[in-house]
Wavefront OBJ file of the C-alpha trace (Angstrom):
o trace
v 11.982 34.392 48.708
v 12.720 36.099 51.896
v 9.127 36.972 52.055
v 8.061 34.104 51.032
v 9.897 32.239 54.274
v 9.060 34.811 56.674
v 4.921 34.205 55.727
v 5.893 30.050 55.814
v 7.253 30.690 59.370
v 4.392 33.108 60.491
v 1.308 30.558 58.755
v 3.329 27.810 61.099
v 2.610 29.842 64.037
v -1.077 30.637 63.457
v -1.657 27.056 63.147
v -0.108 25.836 66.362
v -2.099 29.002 67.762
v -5.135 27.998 66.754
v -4.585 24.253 67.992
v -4.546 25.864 71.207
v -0.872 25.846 71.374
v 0.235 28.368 74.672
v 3.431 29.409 72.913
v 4.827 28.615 69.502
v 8.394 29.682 67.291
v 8.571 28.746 64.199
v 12.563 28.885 62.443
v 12.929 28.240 58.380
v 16.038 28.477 56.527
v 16.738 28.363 52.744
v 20.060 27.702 51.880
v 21.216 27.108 47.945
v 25.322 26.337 48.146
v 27.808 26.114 45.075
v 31.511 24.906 45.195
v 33.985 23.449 42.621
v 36.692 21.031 43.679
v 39.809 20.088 42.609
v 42.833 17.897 42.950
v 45.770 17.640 40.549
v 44.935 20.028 38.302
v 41.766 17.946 37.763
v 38.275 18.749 38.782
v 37.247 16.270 41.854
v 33.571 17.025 42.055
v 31.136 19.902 41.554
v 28.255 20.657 44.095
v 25.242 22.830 43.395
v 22.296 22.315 45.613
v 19.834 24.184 47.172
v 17.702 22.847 50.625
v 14.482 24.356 52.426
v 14.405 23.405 55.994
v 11.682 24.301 58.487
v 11.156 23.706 62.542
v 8.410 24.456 65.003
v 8.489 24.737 68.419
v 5.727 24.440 70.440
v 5.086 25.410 74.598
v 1.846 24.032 75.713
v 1.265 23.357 79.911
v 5.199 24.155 80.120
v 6.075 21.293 78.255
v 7.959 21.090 75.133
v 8.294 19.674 71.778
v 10.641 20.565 68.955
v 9.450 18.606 65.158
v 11.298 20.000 61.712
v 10.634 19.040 57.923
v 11.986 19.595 54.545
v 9.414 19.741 53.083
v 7.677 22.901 53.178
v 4.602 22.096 51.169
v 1.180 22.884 53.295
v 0.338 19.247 54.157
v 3.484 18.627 55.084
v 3.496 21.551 57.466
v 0.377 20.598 58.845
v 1.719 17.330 59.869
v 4.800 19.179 61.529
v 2.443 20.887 63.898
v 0.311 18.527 64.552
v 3.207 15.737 65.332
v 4.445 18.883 67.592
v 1.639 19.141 69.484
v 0.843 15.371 69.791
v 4.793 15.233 71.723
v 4.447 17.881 73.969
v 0.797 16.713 74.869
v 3.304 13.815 76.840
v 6.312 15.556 77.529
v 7.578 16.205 81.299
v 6.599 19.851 82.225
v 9.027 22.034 82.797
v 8.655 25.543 84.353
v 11.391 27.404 82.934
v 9.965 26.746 79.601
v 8.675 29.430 77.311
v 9.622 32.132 74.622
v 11.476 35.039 75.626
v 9.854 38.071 77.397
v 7.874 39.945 74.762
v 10.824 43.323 76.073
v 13.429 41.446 74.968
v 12.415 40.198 71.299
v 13.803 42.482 68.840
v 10.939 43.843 67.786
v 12.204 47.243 65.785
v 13.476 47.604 62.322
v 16.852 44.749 63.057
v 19.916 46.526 61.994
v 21.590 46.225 58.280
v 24.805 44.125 59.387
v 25.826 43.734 55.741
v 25.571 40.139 55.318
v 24.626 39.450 52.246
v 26.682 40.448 49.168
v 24.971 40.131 45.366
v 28.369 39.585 43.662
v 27.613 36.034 45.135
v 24.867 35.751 42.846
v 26.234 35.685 39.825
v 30.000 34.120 40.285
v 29.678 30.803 37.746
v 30.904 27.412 38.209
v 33.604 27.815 35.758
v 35.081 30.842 37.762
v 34.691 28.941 41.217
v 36.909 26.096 39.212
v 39.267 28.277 38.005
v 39.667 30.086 41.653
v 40.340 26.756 42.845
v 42.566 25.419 40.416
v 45.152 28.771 40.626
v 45.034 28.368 44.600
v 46.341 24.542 43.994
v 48.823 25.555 41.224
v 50.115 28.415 43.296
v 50.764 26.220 46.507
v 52.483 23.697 43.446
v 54.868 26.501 42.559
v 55.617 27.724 45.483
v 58.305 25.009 46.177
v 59.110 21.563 44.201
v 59.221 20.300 47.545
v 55.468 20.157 47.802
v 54.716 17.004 45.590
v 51.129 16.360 46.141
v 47.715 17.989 47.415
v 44.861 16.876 49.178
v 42.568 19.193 46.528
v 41.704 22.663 46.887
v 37.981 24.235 46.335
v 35.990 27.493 45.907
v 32.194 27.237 47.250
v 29.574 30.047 48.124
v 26.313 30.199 49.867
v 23.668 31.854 49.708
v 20.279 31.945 51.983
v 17.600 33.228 54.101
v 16.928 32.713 57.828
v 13.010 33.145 58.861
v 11.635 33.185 62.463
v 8.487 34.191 63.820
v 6.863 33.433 67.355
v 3.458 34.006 68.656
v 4.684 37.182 70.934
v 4.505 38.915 68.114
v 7.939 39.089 66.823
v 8.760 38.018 62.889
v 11.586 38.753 60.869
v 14.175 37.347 58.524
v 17.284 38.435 56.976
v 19.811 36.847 54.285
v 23.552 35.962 54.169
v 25.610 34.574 52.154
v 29.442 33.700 52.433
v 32.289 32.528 50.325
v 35.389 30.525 51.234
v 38.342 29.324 49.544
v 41.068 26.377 50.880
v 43.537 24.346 50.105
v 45.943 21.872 51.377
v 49.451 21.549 50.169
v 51.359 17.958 50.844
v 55.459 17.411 51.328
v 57.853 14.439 51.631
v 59.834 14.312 54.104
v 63.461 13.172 53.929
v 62.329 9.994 56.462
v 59.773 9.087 53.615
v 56.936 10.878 55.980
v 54.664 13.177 54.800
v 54.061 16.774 55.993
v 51.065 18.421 55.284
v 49.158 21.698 56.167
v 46.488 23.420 54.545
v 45.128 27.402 54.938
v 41.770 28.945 54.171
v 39.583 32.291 53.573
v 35.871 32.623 54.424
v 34.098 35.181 54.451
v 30.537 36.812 53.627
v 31.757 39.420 50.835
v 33.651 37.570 47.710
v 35.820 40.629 47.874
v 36.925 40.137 51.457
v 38.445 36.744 50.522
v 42.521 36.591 50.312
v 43.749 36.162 46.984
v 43.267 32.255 45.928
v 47.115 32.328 45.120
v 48.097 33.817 48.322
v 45.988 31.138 49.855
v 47.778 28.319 48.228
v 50.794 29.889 49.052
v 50.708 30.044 52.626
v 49.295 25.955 53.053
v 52.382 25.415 50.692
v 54.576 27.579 53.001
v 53.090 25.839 56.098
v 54.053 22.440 55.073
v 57.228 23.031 53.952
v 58.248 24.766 56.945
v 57.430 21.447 58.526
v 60.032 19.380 56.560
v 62.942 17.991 59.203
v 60.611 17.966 62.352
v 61.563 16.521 65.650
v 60.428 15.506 68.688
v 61.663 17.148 72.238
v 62.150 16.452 75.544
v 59.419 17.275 78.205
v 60.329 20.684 79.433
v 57.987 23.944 81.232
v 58.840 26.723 78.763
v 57.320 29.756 77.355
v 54.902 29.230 74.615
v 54.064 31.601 71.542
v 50.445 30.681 70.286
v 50.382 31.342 66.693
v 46.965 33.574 65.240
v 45.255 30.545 64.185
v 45.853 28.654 66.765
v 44.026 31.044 69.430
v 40.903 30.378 67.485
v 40.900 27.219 69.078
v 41.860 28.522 72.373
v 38.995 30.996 71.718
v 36.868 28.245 70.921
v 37.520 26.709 74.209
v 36.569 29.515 75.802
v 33.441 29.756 73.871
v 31.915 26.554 75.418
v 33.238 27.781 79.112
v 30.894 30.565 78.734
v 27.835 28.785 78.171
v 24.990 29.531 80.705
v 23.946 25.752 80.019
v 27.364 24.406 80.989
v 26.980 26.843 84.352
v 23.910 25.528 85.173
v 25.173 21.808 84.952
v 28.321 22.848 86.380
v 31.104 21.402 84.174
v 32.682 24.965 83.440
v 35.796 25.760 85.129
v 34.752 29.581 85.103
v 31.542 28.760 87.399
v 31.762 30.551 90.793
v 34.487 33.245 88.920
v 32.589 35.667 87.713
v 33.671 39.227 88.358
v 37.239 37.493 89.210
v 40.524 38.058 87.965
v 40.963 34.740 85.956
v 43.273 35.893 83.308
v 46.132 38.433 82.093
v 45.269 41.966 82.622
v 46.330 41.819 78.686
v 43.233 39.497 78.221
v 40.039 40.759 76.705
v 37.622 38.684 75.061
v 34.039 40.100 73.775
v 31.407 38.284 71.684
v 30.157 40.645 69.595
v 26.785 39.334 67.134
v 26.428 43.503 65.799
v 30.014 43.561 63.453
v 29.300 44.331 59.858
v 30.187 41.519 57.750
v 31.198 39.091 59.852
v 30.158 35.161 60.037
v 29.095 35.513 63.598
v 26.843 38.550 63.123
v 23.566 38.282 63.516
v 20.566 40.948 63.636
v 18.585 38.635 66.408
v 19.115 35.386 68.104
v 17.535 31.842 67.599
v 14.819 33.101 69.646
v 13.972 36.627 68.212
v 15.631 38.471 70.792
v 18.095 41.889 70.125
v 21.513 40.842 69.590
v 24.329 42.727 71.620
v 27.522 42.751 72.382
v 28.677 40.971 75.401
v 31.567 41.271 76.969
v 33.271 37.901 78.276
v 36.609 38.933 79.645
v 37.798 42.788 80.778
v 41.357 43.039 81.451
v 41.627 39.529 82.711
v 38.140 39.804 85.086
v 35.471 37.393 83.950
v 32.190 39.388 83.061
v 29.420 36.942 82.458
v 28.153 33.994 80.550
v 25.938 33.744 77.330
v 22.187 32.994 78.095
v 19.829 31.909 76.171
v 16.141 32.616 77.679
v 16.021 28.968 79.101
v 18.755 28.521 81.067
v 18.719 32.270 81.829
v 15.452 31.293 83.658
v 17.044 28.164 84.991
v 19.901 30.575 86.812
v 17.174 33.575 87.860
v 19.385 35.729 84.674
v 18.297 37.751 82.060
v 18.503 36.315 78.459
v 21.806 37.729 76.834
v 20.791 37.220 73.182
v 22.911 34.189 72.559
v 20.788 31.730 71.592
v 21.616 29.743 68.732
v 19.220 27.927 66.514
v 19.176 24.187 64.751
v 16.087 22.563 62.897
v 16.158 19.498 65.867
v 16.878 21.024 68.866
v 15.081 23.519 71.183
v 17.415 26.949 71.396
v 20.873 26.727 73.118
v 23.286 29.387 74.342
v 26.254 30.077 71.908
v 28.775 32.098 70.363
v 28.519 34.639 67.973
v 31.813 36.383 67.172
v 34.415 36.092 69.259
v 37.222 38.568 69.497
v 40.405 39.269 71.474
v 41.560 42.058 71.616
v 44.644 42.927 69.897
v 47.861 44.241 71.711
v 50.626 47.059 70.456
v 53.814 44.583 68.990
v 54.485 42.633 66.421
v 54.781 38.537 66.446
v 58.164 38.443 65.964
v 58.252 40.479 69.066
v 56.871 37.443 70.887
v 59.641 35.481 70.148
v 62.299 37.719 70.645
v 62.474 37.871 74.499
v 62.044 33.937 74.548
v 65.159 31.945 75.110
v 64.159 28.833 74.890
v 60.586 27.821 73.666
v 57.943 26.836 71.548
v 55.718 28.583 69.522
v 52.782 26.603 68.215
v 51.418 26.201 64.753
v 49.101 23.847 65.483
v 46.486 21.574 67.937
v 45.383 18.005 67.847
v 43.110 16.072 69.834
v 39.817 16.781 72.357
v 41.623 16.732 75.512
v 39.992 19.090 77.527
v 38.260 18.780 80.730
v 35.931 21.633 80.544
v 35.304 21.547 84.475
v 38.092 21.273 85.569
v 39.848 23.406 82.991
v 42.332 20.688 82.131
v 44.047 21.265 78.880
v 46.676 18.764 76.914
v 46.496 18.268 73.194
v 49.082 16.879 70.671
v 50.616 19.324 68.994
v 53.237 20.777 65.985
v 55.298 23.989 65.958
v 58.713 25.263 65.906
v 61.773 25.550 68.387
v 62.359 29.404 69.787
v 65.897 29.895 70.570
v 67.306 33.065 71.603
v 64.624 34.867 70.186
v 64.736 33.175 66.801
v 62.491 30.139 65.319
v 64.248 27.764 64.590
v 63.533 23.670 63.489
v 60.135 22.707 63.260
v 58.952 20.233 66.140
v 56.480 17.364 65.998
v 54.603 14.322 68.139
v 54.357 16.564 71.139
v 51.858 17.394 73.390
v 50.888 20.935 75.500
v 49.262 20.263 78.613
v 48.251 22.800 81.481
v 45.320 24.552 83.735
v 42.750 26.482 81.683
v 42.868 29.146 84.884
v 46.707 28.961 84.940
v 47.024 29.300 81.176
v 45.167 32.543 80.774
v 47.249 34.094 83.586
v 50.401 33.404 82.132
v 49.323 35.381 79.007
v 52.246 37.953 79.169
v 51.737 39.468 75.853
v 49.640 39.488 72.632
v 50.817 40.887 69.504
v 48.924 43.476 67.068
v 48.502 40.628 64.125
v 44.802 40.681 64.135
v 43.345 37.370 62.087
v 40.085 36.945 61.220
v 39.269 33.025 60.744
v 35.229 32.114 60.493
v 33.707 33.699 63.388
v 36.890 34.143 65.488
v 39.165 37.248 65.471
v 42.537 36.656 67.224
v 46.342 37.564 67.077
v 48.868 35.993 68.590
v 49.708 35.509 71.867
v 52.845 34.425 74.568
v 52.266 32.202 77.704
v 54.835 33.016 79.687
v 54.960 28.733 80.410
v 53.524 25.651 80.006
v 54.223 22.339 79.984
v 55.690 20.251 76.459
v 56.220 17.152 75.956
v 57.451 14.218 73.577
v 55.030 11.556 72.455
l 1 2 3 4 5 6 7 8 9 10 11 12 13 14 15 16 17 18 19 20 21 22 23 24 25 26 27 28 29 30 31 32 33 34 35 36 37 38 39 40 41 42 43 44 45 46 47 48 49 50 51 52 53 54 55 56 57 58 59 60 61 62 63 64 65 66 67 68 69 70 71 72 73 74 75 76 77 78 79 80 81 82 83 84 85 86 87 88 89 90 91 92 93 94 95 96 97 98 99 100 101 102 103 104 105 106 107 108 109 110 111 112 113 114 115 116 117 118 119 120 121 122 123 124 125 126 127 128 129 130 131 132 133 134 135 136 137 138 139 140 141 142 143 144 145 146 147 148 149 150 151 152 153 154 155 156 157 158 159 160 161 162 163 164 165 166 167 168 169 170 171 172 173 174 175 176 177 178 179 180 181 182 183 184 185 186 187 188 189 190 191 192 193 194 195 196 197 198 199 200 201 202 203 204 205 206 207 208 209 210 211 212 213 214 215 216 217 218 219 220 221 222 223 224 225 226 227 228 229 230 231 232 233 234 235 236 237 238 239 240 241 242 243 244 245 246 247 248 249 250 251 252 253 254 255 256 257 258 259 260 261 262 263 264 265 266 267 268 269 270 271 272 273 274 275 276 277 278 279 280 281 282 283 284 285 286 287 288 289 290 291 292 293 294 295 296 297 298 299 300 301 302 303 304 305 306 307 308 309 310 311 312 313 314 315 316 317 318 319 320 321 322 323 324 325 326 327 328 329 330 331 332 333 334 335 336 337 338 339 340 341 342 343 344 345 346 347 348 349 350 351 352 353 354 355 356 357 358 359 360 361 362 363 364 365 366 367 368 369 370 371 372 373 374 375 376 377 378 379 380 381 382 383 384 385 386 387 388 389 390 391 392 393 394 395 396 397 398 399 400 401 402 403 404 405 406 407 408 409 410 411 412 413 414 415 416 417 418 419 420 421 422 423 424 425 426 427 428 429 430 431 432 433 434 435 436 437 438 439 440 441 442 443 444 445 446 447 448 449 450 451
């Protein structure tokens, strides 16, 4: 099959090509997915699909035109080209339009990142439901306080990514991943409900927590959440929780974007090579880690993944560029392009990472007489221009150095800038969630307050 989509992308190609086309990519996927879902003990619903996409991008006079099928049968891929060709032939030219520059495509053997694992093949449906069904149970018996579920599941992927261009580059490589998650409901003495729910993904089966552990720590997590209150608005010190700096990471992600520099709504334009945060803060995105969801041999465009680093000690380093808007800014391309069937290639993320530090969480806490440390985000309120930040928000009360009652109906608000600053330590409890690997950190304040 991999073949098989690697000669579908390069026969797309040598059509455009011999239209006349200037430049041409062509991008297929092939993805088959498999999950099992349940709720009460009961199975919910049982998926087992597989779908063949395929997308052609074509550069003629500098101007542009993106088309995509599913159906990958030769008329239909005919007709894809064609349509391609017929749009560009009255799109606006553009002069920063093209493919990448034939010395950056990765053109060499692409490295074996370990993305693909057979076990995925041949896991059945029944096991998925019976993964799924001890991850609900387990969150169940974990505490009698958790009375109801909002269903737990086991799915897996499996497919192939294709892309060929007509600089000469083709290539293709598959992945797969697995993930398991659950989420474990409470009532609370008020008669409100408190809910939280935890997950695994990854793209080994045998990477995966334990489904049990799983449902033990959404039960855990919603329990723990049983008796919240609300507090007073307050500047305090603020312990980010593991998962919670994947957000914070994601955040960052976006600021990074060469696009968003060349529009201008990043507060990091103008600070490269600055001191923005912590001289604790390090941030890399890294596409070349074995295993991981993020990894990737080659971007969306063809061109040799790297590693990049974002943030060095605090300093801002660079942005992610795609070929386009690395043009756009007179840069080089930094091999972040992402890919979708509908859209021309973007600048994005692969895996991001911050570094870990040298103590433990509850080390965090312990020098914190009064604060917060927070379990979880809510809400899109971020100005990413400005670097604006205030979402609602849960957690739990730090008093002298202990957590203490759980917290609710609050938001955290604050200065992007200002908020990586007053990083004043990150703890060693490296968590890998998706494409994000994070531990826990302490601002040394921010603003909380009561909804």
């Amino acid at each position: 099959m991999k073949e098989d989509l690697l000669s579908i992308a390069s026969d797309i190609v040598d059509q455009a090509h011999k239209r006349g086309v200037d430049e041409v990519d062509a991008f297929v996927t092939s993805v088959a997915e498999t999950s099992a879902r349940v709720r009460l003990s009961e199975v919910e619903r049982i998926i087992d699909a597989t779908s063949n996409a395929a997308s052609v991008r074509v550069i003629n006079g500098k101007r542009t035109a993106v088309c995509s099928t599913v159906d990958l049968t030769p008329r239909a891929l005919t007709e894809m080209v064609e349509q391609a060709i017929e749009l560009a032939s009255i799109a606006e030219p553009d002069e920063f339009a093209g493919l990448p520059d034939r010395g950056d495509l990765a053109l060499a053997e692409p490295p074996n990142l370990h993305l693909y694992d057979e076990q995925i093949e041949s896991i059945s449906i029944d096991a998925m439901k019976d993964i799924a069904l001890r991850c609900e149970q387990a969150a169940f018996d974990y505490d009698k306080k958790v009375t109801n579920s909002d269903g737990a599941e086991m799915g897996v992927t499996r497919g192939i990514v294709a892309l060929a261009n007509s600089a000469g580059f083709a290539a293709s490589y598959p992945l797969t991943s697995a993930h398991v998650i659950v989420e474990a409901i409470c009532d609370d003495n008020d008669g409100k409900k408190r809910n939280d729910s935890w997950f695994t993904v990854e793209r080994a089966l045998h990477r995966l927590e334990d489904a049990e552990e799983v449902g033990r720590k959404a039960a855990a997590r919603a329990v723990a959440k049983i008796g919240a209150k609300k507090l007073a608005t307050t500047t305090m010190p603020v312990v980010w929780e593991a998962p919670v700096v994947r957000a914070l990471l994601g955040i960052i992600g976006q600021a990074v974007s060469g696009e968003m520099l060349y529009r201008r709504s990043t507060f990091l334009a103008e600070l490269e090579d600055s001191q923005v945060g912590s001289e604790l803060l390090t941030i890399t995105d890294d596409p070349l880690l074995e295993g991981r969801l993020g990894s990737r041999p080659f971007d969306g465009e063809g061109v040799a993944s790297r590693r990049v680093p974002l943030f060095e000690a605090g300093v801002f380093r660079e942005f992610l560029f795609d070929s386009y808007n690395a043009r756009r800014m007179g840069r080089n391309t930094t091999g972040a392009a992402g890919r979708s069937l509908s859209a021309p290639p973007a600048p994005g993320t692969s895996n991001l990472v911050l570094e870990p530090g040298d103590i433990s969480p509850e080390d965090l806490c312990a020098g914190v007489v009064e604060g917060l440390l927070l379990t979880d985000l809510m809400g899109f309120g971020v100005n990413m221009t400005t670097g604006d930040f205030s979402r609602g928000a849960q957690g739990f009360r730090i008093e002298s150095g202990k957590v203490t009652e759980p917290v609710t109906e609050i938001n955290v608000s604050g200065n992007l800038k200002d908020m990586l600053a007053n990083i004043d330590a990150i703890a060693n409890d490296m968590l890998w969630l998706g494409a994000s690997g994070a531990p826990s950190l302490r601002m040394s304040k921010l603003t909380v307050s009561g909804t």
